[in-house]
C-alpha positions in Angstrom: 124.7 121.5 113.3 123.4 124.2 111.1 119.6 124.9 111.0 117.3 126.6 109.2 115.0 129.0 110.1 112.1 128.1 110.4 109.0 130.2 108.3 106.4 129.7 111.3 105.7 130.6 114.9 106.3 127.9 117.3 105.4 128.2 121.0 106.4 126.0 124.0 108.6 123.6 121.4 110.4 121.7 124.3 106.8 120.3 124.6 105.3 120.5 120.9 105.7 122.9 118.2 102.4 124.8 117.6 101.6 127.3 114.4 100.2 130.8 115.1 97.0 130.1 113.7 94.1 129.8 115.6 90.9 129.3 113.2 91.0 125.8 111.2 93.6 125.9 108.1 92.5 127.9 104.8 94.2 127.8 101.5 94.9 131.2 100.4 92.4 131.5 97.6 94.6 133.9 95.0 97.2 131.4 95.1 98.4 129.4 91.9 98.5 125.6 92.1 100.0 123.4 89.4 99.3 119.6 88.4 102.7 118.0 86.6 102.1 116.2 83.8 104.7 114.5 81.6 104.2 118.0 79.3 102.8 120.5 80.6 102.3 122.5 83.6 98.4 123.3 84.1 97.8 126.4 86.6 94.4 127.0 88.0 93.5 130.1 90.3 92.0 128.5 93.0 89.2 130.8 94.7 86.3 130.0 97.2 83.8 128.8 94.7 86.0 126.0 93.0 88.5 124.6 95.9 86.3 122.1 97.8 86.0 120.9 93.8 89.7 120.4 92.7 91.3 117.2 92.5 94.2 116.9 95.1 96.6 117.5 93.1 95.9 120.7 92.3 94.8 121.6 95.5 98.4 120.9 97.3 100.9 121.2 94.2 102.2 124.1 93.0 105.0 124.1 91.0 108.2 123.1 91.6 111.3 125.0 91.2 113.1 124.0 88.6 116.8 121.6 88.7 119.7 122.0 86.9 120.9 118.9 87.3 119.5 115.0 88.3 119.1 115.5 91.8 118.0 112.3 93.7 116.7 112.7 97.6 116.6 109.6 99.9 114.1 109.7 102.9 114.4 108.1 106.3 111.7 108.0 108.4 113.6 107.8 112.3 114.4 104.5 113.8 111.8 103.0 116.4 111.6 105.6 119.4 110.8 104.7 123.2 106.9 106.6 122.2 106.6 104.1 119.6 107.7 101.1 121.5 104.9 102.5 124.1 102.3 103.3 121.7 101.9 107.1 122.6 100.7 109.5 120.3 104.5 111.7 119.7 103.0 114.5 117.3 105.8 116.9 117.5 106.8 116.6 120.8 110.3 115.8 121.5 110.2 113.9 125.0 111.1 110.3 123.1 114.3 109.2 121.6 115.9 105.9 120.4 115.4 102.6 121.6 118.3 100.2 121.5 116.4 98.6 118.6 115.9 102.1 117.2 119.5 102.7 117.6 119.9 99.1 115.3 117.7 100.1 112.9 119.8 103.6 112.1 122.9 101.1 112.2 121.3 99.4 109.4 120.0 102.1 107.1 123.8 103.3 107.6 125.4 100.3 106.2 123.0 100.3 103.8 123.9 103.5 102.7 127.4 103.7 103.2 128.5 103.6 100.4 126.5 107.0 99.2 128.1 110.1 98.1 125.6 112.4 99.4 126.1 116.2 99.2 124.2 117.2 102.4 122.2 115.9 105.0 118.3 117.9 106.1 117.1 116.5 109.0 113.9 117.2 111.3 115.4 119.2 114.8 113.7 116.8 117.4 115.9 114.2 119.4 114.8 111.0 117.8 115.4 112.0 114.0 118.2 114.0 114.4 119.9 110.8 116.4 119.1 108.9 113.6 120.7 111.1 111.0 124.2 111.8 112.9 124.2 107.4 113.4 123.6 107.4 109.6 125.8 110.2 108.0 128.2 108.6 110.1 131.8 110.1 109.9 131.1 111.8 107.0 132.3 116.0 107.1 129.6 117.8 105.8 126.9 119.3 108.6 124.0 118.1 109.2 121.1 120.9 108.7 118.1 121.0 110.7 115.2 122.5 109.2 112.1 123.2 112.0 109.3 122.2 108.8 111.4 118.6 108.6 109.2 118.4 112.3 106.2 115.5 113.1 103.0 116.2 112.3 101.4 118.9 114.5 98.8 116.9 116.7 98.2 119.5 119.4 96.0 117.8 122.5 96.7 114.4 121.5 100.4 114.5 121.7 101.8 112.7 125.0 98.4 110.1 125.2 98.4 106.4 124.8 96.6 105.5 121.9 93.7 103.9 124.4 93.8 107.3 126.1 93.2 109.2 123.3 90.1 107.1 122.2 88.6 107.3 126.1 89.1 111.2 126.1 88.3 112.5 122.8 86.1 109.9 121.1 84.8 111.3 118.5 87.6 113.8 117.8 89.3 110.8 117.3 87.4 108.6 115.8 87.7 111.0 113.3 91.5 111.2 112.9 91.4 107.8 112.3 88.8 107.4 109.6 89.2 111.2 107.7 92.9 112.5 109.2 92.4 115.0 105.8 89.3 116.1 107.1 90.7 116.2 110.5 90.7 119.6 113.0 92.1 119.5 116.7 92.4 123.1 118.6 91.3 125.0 115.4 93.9 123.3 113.5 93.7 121.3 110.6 97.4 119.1 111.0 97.3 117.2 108.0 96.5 119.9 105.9 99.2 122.1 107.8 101.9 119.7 107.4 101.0 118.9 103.8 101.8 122.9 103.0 104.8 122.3 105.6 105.7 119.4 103.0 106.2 121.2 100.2 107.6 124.2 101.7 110.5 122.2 102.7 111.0 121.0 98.8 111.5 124.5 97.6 114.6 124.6 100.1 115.8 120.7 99.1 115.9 122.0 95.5 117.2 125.2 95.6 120.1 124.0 97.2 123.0 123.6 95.5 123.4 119.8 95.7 122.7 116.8 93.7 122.4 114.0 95.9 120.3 114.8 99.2 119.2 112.6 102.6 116.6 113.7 104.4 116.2 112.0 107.7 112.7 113.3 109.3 109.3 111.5 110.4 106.5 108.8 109.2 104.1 111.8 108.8 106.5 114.0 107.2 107.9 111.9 105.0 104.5 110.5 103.7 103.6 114.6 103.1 107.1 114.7 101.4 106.4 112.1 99.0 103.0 112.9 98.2 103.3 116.6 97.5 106.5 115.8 95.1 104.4 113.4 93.5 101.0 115.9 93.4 99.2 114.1 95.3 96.6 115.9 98.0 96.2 115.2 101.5 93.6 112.4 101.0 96.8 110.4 100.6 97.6 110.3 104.3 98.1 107.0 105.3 98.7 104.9 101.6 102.1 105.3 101.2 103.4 104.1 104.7 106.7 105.0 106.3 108.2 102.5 108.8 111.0 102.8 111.2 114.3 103.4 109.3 113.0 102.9 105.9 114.1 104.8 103.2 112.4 105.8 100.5 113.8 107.3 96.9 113.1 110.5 94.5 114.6 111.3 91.6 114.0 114.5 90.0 115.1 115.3 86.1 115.2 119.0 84.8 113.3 119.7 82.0 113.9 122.5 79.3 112.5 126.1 79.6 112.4 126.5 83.3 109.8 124.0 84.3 109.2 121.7 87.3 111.2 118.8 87.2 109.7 115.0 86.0 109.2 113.8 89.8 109.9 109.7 90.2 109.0 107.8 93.1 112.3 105.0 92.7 111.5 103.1 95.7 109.5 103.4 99.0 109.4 101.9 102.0 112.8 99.4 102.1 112.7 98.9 105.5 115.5 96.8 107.9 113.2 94.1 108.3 111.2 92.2 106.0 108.3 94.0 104.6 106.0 90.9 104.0 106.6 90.1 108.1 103.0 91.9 109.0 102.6 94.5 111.2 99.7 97.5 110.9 99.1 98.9 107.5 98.2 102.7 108.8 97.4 101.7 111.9 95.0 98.7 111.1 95.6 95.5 110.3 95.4 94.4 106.7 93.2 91.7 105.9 94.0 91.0 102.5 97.4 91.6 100.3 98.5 91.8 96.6 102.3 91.5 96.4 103.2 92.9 92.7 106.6 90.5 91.6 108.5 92.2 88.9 109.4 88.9 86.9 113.2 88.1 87.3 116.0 89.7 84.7 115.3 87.8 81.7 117.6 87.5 78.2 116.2 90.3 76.3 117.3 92.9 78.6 120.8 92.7 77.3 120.5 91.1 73.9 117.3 92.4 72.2 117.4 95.9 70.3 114.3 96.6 71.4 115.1 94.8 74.6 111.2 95.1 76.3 109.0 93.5 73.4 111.2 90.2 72.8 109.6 87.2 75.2 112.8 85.4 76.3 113.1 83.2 79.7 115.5 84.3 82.5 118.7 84.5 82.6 121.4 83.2 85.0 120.8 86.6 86.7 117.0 86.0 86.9 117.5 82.6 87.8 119.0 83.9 91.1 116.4 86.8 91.4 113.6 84.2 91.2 115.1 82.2 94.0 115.4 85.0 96.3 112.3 86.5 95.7 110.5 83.0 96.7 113.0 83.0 99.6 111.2 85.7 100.8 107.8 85.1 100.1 109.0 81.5 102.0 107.2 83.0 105.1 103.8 83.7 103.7 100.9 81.2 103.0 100.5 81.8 99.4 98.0 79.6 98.0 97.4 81.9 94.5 99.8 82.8 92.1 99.1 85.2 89.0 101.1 85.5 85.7 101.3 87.1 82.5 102.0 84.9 79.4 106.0 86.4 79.6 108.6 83.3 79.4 109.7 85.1 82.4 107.2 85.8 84.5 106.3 82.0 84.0 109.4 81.3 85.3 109.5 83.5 88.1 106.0 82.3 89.5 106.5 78.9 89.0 109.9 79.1 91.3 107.6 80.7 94.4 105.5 77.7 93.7 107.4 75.0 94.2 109.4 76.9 96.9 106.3 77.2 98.9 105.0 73.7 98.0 108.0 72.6 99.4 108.2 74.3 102.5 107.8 71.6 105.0 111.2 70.3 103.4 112.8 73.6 103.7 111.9 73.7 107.8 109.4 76.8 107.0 106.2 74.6 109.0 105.1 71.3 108.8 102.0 72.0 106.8 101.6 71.0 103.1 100.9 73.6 100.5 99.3 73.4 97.6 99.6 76.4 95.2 97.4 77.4 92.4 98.8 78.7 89.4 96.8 81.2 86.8 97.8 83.0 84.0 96.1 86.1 82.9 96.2 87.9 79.7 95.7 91.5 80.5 98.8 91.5 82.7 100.9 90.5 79.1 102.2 94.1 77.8 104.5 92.8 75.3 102.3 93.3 72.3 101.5 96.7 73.8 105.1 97.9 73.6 105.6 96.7 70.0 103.8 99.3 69.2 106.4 102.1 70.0 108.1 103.6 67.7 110.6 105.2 70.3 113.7 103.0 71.4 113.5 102.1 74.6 116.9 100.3 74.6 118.0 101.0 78.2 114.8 102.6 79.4 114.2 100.3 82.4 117.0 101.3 83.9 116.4 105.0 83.9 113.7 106.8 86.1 110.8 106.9 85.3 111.4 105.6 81.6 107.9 105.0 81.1 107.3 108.7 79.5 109.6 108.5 77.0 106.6 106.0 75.5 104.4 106.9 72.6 100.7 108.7 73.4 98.5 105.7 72.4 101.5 102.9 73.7 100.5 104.5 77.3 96.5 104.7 76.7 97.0 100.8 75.3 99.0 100.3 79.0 96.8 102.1 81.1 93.7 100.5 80.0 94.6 96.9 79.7 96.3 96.8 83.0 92.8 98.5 84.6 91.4 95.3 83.4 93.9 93.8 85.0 93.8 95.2 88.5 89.8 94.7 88.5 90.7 91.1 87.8 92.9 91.3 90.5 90.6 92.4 93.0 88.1 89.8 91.9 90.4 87.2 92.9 91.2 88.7 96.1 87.5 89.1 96.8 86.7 85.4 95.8 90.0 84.3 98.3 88.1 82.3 101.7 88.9 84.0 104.9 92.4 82.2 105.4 93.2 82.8 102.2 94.6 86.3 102.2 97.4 86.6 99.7 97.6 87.2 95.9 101.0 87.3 94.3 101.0 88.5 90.6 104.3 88.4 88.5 104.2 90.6 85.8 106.6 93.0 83.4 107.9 96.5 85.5 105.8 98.5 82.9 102.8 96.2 83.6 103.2 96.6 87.6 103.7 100.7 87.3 100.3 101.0 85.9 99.3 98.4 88.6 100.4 100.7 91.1 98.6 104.1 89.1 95.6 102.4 89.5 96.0 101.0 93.0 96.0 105.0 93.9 93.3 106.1 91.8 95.9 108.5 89.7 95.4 108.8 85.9 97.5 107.8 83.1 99.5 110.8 83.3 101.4 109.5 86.4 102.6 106.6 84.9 106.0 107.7 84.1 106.2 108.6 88.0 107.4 105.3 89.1 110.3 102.8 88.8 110.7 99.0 89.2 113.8 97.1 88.6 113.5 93.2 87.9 112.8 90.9 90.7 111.5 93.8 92.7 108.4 93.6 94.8 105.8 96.0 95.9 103.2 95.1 98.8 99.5 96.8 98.8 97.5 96.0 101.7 93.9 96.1 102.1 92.7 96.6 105.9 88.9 97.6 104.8 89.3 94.3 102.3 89.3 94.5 98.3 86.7 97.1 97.5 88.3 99.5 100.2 91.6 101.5 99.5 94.7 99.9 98.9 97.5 100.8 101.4 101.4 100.7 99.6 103.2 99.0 102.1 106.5 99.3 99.7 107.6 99.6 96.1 110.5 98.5 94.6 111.7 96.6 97.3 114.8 94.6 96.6 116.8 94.1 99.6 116.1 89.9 99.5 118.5 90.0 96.3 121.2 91.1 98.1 124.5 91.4 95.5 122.2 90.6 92.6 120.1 93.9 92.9 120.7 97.1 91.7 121.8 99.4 95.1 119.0 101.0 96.5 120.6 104.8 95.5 122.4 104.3 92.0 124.4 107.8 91.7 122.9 109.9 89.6 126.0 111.7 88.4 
């Protein structure tokens, strides 16, 4: 293996890799940060008496250098090591490697990505990842390269102790790391903070290099910083876009004229081996409540329309068999509220997880009859909205993040229905009794972007930053219940369609 060399100090890293700085993290104040917007590129010096008052994204994002070419990068967070079978805190250390389920979970993400043509391979150095990669890029020739800033999160004094252990001898320290990890400083070190600049030093190397499709095979932390600081979002982020073992997540990046930062789009996060709507922590904490965003099922007008996106027409065969699956999946979960738009489709589409879940006992799922309410909501409906383009949008849905491409007052129409939309949302999560947990809304892929836009608390400029494909679905947790922050357990998930989905890395060539 090749590596790169890495731009910090590190001392002891058989144990954990520590930077050279020994007061807490400060940005250097004559730097220029950039915010990406779908036209411009706004640079603000940041200086001692505005940083603490800059949104994140300017505070973390400066700009990107620019691409050639379409370059799409897939993330994959390690599979499960023996510190996370154990619950120990691994930071950066690299005493843990693979578990025999670990070791499954790489074998899955390989066959799942076999059929990839990637260019080259970055992976973190430390046992457990780098296992992971050479299991995934399989026999292929190229090297692997190992890049030292591809490493965990720095956690200094809390690397090596159960998570019990950690509570008993730091408490408030860490008490802290769990409630405000931005905010966090261990040793005179701010990690999250470090690893977010750590973060977008490794994209200046990812594109800069001469390649157009890219794996990167690293950490939960990591990856999370990866995603975030291509997307310009600040280190108030860490924790809402989660990472599991082995799943992959997907960035596109388009070049733009003139020199400038690429468009940035988030194609899919999270698809993990298993099923995400099987439970498990949401950042660490169990999720009380849950909106699953259903991208209604491939419908007629995809294909036949001119203006495929503002024609209501029902499903085809194709969404027929999306709908299905979908329910399949959702078979598992005690739904007991399903939310529409108006679309022929998304009708369609939530009336199949209805009946599939009202006839569960049948299907050998429990033996406990379910009763399933169905609503339709307005706000959710964007069809009229998009008749109002006068740009074709022909194949759009199936490029990334074709959402831009729409006119100025088509996106402000968008952004602030759906807002009425996700309040409503919330509403009907609040008003769910205790045993009641689950909201699944079916919806156009435009619809669910802005959804997700307002889910994180971005404006209408990101709204071109995200892709679904039909019959998709994204998860949002909410472990502090609906007036607390919204966790992204996964977005564009498709796995449960199997053949009939649209492979999780279409080239880009």
């Amino acid at each position: 293996m090749f590596s790169i060399t890495p731009s910090i100090t590190t001392h002891n890293p058989s144990l954990h890799f520590h930077t050279s700085h020994r007061n807490c993290f400060l940005l250097n104040p004559k730097k220029l940060f950039s915010i990406r917007s779908l036209s411009s590129s706004l640079q603000v010096p940041i200086n001692e008496e505005n940083e603490e008052n800059l949104s994140p994204e300017l505070r973390y994002s400066r700009p990107f250098p620019a691409v050639k070419s379409a370059k799409r990068v897939v993330l994959v967070r390690h599979g499960q090591s023996t510190w996370n079978a154990e619950g120990r805190i691994q930071g950066s250390s690299n005493f843990s490697v693979l578990t025999q389920k670990g070791e499954a979970q790489a074998e899955t993400s390989r066959q799942m990505l076999v059929d990839d043509s990637f260019d080259i391979c970055f992976a973190s150095p430390l046992n457990r990842s780098k296992r992971t990669a050479e299991i995934i890029w399989g026999t292929r020739k190229e090297e692997i390269l190992t890049d030292l800033d591809l490493r965990e999160i720095d956690l200094y004094s809390f690397q090596g102790l159960l998570k019990h252990e950690g509570k008993e001898k730091f408490g408030e320290a860490y008490q802290e790391w769990q409630k405000d990890p931005a905010n966090f400083c261990i040793d005179g070190n701010y990690p999250v903070r470090q690893l977010w600049e750590r973060a977008r030093n490794c994209w200046d190397k990812i594109l800069l290099h001469d390649s157009r499709s890219v794996l990167v095979v690293a950490h939960n932390a990591v990856n999370q910083a990866l995603i975030a600081t291509a997307m310009g979002l600040g280190t108030e982020y860490f924790r809402v876009l989660l990472q599991s073992n082995c799943g992959v997540s997907v960035l596109d990046f388009t070049p733009r004229l003139d020199d400038l930062p690429p468009y940035v789009c988030l194609n899919r996060l999270n698809q993990t081996p298993g099923s995400p709507v099987a439970g498990g922590d949401s950042g660490g904490r169990k999720a009380s409540k849950q909106i699953i965003l259903v991208c209604h099922a491939s419908s007629q007008s995809k294909f036949k329309a001119s203006v495929p996106l503002v024609e209501d027409s029902p499903m085809d065969m194709l969404g027929i068999i999306q709908s299905q699956k979908t329910a399949e999946l959702l078979l598992d979960l005690r739904v007991k509220t399903v939310v529409s738009s108006r679309n022929l489709a998304s009708i369609a589409t939530a009336n199949t997880i209805a009946q599939v879940q009202e006839a569960a006992e049948c299907l050998g799922a429990n033996c406990v009859p379910r009763l399933v309410e169905k609503k339709q909501m307005q706000n959710l409906g964007v069809d009229n909205i998009l008749q109002l383009s006068q740009k074709g949008v022909n194949d759009a849905p199936h490029s990334p993040g074709w959402l831009k491409i729409l006119d100025d007052e088509v996106i402000t129409a968008l952004w602030d229905q759906s807002k009425n939309a996700w309040e409503s949302l919330l509403d009907e999560l609040s008003n769910q009794p205790e045993n009641e947990e689950i909201i699944v809304a079916v919806a156009d892929s435009s619809a669910n972007v802005a959804l997700l836009c307002h889910c994180l608390n971005v404006t209408k400029e990101w709204i071109g930053s995200f892709h679904l494909d039909a019959g998709s679905i994204s998860v949002i947790d909410f472990p502090d219940g609906p007036a607390g922050r919204g966790v992204i357990r996964c977005i564009n998930y498709t796995a449960h369609l199997g053949r009939w989905s649209i492979p999780i890395t279409t080239s880009t060539r």
